[in-house]
C-alpha positions as CSV (number, residue, x, y, z in Angstrom):
1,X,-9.4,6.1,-35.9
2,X,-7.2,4.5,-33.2
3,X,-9.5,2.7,-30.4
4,X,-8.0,2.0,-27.1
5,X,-9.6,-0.1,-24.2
6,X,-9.6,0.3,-20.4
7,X,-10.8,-2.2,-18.3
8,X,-11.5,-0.3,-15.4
9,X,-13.5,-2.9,-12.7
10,X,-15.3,-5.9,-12.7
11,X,-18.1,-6.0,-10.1
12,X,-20.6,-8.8,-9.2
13,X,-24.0,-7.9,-8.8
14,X,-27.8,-9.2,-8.1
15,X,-30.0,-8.1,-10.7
16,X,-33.8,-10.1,-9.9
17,X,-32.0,-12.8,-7.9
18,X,-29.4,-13.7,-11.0
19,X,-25.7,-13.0,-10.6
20,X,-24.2,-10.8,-13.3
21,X,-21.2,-9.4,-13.8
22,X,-20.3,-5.4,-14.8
23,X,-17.8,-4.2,-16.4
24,X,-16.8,-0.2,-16.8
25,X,-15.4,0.3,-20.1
26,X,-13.9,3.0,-21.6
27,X,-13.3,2.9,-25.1
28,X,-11.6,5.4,-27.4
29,X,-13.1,6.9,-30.9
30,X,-10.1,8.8,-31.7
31,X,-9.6,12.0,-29.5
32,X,-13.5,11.3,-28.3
33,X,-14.0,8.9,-25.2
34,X,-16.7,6.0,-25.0
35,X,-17.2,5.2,-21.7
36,X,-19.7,2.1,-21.3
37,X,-21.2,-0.4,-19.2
38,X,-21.0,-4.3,-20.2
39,X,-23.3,-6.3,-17.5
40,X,-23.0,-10.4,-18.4
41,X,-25.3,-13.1,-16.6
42,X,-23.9,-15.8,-14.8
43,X,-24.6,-18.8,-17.3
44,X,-22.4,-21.7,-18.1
45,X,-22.8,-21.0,-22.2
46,X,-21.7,-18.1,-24.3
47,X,-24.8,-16.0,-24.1
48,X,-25.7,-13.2,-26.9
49,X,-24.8,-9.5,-26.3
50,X,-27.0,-6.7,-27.2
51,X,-25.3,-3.6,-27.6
52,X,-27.7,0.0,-27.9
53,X,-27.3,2.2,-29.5
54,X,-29.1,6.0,-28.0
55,X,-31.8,8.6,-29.5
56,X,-31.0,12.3,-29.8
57,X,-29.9,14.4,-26.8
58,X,-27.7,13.8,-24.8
59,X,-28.4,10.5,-23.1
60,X,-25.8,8.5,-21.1
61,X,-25.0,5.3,-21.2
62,X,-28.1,4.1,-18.6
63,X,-30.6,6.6,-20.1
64,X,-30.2,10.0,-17.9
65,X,-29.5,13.2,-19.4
66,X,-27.6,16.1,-17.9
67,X,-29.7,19.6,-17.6
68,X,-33.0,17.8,-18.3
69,X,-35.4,16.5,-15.7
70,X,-34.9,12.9,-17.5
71,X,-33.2,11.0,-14.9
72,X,-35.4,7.7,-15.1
73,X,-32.5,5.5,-16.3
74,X,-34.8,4.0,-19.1
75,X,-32.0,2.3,-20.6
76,X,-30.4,0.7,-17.4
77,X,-33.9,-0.7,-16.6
78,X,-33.9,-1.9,-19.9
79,X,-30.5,-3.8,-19.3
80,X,-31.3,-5.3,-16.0
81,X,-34.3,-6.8,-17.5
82,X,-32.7,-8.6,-20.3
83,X,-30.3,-9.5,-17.7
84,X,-32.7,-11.6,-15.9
85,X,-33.4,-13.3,-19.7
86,X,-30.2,-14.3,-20.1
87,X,-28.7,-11.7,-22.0
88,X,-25.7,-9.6,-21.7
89,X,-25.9,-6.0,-22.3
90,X,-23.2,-3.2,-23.5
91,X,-24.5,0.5,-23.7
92,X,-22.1,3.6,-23.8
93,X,-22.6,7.3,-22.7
94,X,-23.4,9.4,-26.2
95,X,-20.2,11.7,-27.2
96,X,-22.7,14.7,-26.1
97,X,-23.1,13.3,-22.4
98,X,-19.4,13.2,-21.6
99,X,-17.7,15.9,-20.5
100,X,-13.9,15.4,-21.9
101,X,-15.3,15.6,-25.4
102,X,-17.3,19.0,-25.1
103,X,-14.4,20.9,-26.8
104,X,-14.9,18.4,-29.8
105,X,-18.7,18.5,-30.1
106,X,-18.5,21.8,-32.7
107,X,-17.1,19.3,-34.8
108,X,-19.8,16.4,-34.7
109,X,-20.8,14.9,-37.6
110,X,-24.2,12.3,-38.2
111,X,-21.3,9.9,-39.5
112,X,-19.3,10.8,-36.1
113,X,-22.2,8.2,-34.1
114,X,-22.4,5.8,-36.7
115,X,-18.6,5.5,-35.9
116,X,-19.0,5.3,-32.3
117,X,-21.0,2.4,-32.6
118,X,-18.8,0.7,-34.7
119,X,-16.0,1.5,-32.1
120,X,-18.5,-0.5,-29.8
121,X,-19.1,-3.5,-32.1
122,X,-15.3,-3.9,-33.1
123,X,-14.6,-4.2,-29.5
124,X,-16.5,-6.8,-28.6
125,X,-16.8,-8.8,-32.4
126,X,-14.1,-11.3,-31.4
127,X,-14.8,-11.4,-28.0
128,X,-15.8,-15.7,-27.2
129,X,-17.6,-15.1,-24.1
130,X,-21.2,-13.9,-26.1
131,X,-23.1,-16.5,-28.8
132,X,-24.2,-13.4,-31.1
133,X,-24.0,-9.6,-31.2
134,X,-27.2,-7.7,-31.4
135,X,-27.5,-3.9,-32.0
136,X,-30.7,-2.1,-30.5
137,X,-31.2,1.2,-31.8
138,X,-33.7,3.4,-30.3
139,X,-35.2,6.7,-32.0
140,X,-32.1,8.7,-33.3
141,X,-30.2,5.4,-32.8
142,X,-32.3,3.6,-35.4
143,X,-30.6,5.2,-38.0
144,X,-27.3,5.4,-36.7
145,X,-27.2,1.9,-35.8
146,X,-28.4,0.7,-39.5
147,X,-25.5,2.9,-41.0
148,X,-23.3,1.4,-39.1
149,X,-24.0,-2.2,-40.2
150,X,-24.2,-1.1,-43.5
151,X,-21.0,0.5,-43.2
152,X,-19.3,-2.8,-42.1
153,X,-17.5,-5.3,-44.6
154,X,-18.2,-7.9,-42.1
155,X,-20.9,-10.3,-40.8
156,X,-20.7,-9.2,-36.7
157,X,-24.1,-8.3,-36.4
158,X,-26.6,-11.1,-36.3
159,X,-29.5,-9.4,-36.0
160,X,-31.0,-5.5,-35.8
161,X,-33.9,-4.0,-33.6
162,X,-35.1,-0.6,-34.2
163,X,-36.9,0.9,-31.5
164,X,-39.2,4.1,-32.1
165,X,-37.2,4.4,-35.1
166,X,-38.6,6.8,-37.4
167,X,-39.7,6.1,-40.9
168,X,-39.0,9.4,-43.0
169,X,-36.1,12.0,-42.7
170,X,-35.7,14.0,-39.6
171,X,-36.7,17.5,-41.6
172,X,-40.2,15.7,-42.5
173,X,-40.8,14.4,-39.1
174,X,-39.5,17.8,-37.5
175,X,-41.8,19.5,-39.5
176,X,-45.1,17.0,-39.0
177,X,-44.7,17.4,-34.9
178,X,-44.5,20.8,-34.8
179,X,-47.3,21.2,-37.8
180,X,-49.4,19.2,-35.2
181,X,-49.0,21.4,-32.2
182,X,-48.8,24.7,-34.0
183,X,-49.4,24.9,-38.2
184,X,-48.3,28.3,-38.5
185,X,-44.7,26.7,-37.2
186,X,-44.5,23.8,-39.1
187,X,-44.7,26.0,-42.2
188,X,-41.8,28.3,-40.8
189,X,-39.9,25.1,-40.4
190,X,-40.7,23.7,-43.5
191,X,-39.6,26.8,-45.4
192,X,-36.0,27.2,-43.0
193,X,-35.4,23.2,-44.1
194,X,-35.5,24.5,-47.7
195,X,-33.4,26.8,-46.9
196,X,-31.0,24.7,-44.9
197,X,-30.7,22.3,-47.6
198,X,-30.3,24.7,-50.4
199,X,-27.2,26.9,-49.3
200,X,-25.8,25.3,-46.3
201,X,-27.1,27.7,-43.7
202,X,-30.4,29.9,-42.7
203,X,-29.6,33.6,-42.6
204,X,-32.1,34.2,-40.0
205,X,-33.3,31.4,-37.7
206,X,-37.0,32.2,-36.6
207,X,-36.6,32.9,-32.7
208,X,-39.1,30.4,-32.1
209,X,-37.1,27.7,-34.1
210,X,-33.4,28.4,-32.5
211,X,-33.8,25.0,-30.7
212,X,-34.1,23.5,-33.9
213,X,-31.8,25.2,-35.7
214,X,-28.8,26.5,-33.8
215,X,-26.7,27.9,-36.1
216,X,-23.0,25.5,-34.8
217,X,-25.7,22.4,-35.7
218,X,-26.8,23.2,-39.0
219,X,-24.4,21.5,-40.2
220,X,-25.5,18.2,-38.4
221,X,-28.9,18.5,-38.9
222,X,-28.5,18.9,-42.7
223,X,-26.0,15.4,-42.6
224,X,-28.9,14.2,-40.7
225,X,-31.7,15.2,-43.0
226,X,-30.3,13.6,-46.0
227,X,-30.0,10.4,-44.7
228,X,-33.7,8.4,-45.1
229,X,-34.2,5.6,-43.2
230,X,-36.5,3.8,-45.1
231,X,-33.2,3.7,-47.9
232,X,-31.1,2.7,-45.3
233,X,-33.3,-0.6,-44.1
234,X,-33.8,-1.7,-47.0
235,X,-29.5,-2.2,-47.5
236,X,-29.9,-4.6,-44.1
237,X,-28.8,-8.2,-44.8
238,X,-29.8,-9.7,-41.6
239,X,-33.3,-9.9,-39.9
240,X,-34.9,-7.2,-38.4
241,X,-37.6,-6.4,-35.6
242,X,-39.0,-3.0,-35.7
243,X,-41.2,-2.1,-32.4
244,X,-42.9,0.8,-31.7
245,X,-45.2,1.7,-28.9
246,X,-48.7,3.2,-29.6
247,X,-48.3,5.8,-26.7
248,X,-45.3,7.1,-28.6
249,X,-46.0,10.6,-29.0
250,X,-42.8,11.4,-30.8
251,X,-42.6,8.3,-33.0
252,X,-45.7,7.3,-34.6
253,X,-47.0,3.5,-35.4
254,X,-47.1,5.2,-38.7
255,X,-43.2,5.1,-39.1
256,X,-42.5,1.6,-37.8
257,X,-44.8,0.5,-40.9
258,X,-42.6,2.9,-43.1
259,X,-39.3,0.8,-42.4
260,X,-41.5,-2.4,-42.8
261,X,-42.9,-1.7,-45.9
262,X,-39.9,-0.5,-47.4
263,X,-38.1,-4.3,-45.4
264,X,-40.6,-6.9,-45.7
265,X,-38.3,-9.4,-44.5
266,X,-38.5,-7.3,-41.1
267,X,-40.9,-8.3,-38.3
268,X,-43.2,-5.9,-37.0
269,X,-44.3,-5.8,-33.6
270,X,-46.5,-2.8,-31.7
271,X,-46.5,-2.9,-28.4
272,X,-49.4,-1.7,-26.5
273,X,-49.6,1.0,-24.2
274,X,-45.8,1.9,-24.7
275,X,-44.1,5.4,-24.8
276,X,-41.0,6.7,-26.2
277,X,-39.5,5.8,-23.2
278,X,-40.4,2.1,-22.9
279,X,-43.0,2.7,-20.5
280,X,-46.2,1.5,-19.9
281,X,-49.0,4.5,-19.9
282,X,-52.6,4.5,-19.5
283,X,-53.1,8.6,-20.5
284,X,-51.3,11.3,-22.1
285,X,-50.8,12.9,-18.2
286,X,-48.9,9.6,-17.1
287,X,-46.9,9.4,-20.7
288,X,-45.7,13.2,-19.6
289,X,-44.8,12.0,-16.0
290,X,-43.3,8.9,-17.0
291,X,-40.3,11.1,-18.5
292,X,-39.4,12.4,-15.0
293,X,-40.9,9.6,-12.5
294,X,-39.2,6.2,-11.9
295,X,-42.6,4.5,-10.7
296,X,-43.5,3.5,-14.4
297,X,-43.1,-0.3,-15.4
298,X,-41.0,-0.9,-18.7
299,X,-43.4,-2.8,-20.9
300,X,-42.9,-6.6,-20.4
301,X,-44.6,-7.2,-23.9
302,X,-41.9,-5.4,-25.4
303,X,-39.1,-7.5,-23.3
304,X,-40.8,-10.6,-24.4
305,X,-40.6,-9.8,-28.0
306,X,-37.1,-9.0,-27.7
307,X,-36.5,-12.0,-26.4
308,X,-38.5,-14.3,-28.6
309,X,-36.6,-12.4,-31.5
310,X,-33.2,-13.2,-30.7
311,X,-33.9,-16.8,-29.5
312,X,-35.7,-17.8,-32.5
């Protein structure tokens, strides 16, 4: 697919007293756009760039999603703060948060993000300004982001972090969370998967599954449910840190040991008192809130790993 890049500003800006520079972005994944934020640090050496990859939904490029009360910019937070480390940042709006490309969603494909990223990384592999490239992929982005290394014939990617990444296929973990809240669903759920991946396509989507299985995704979420992530880590030729929070209620402890167990080499790291979000919680009412209030404090443990990862 043809990629094209326009450089639309370059802003200076204080982030915690440090000077760093932004750059708008808008790169090109065929007939789909890409456009991103790059934020640098003021430093006098070439300093490593993280590029993240998002979860599922529809999540731009700082963390907000349209028609959802989840407006806490998780991800920009996250940038500003590795900012103030010394590291520069690139993430994107998902192909699902940008308007241009709504008439092209019917088409996605699971492979269709795993491209995006690599859009991302080819941009900025040759680019002298950063030391290293570093993909962070959180939840959904996990996977993508480990397909697309594995996808790659070359050696851009120094090093992978997986955060809330999930450790089994998404018709397994589907089927545990709603088993959890509701066994009676989880068994419907279980049985329309079977279905799914048998013949392509569930005649008759319970009404109390349509969110799961909307008949113009099917498609997707079968691609997606035949890709297992613990197969996919185990391909990774570079080191790994996989961090979960245990105040993740939608990705479990129990998956980050998955994709260690099935990577050894990988170091494993669980940070207290952290949601899905990156949040710091002390109770399942503020882990609720913290999806809709700004007042919660990204873990620091979690930023301090990050950093002592990619340094060392």
């Amino acid at each position: 697919m043809k990629k094209i890049l326009i450089l639309c500003m370059l802003l200076p800006t204080l982030i915690f007293a440090q000077e760093v520079k932004t750059e708008e972005l808008h790169l090109k994944n065929g007939y789909i756009s890409l456009p991103g934020t790059l934020t640098i640090p003021a430093s006098k050496k070439k300093t490593p760039l993280i590029i993240f990859v998002q979860g599922s939904g529809n999540p731009d490029r700082n963390g907000n999603q349209a028609g959802t009360m989840i407006q806490i910019g998780y991800i920009k937070t996250l940038r500003d703060s590795l900012n103030a480390k010394g590291f520069s940042f690139y993430s994107y709006d998902k192909r699902s948060a940008t308007l241009s490309n709504l008439d092209q969603l019917t088409k996605i494909t699971f492979a269709s993000f795993t491209d995006d990223a690599n859009v991302a990384i080819d941009n900025f592999k040759e680019d002298k300004r950063f030391s290293s490239i570093h993909l962070i992929g959180h939840s959904q982005g996990s996977l993508v982001g480990m397909l697309a290394i594995n996808n790659r014939k070359d050696n851009a990617i120094s090093s992978f972090i997986s955060i809330a990444g999930a450790g089994k296929t998404i018709d397994k973990t589907i089927v545990e969370q709603l088993t959890s809240q509701n066994p009676g669903l989880g068994k419907m759920a279980k049985e329309q998967f079977t279905e799914l991946m048998a013949t392509d396509t569930i005649k008759e989507v319970n009404p109390l599954l349509i969110s799961v299985f909307q008949p113009v995704y099917q498609k997707f979420i079968k691609q997606w449910a035949q890709v297992d992530p613990a197969s996919e880590i185990k391909k990774l030729q570079i080191p790994a840190l996989i961090l979960n929070g245990d105040a993740d209620l939608q990705v479990t402890t129990d998956d980050a040991q998955l994709l260690k167990d099935a990577y050894p080499k990988a170091t494993l790291k669980i940070i207290p008192k952290m949601n899905h979000v990156l949040k710091v919680v002390n109770s399942v009412t503020e882990n609720q809130e913290s999806y809709t209030l700004s007042n919660f404090n990204i873990s620091k443990k979690l930023l301090n790993v990050i950093e002592d990862f990619i340094r060392h």
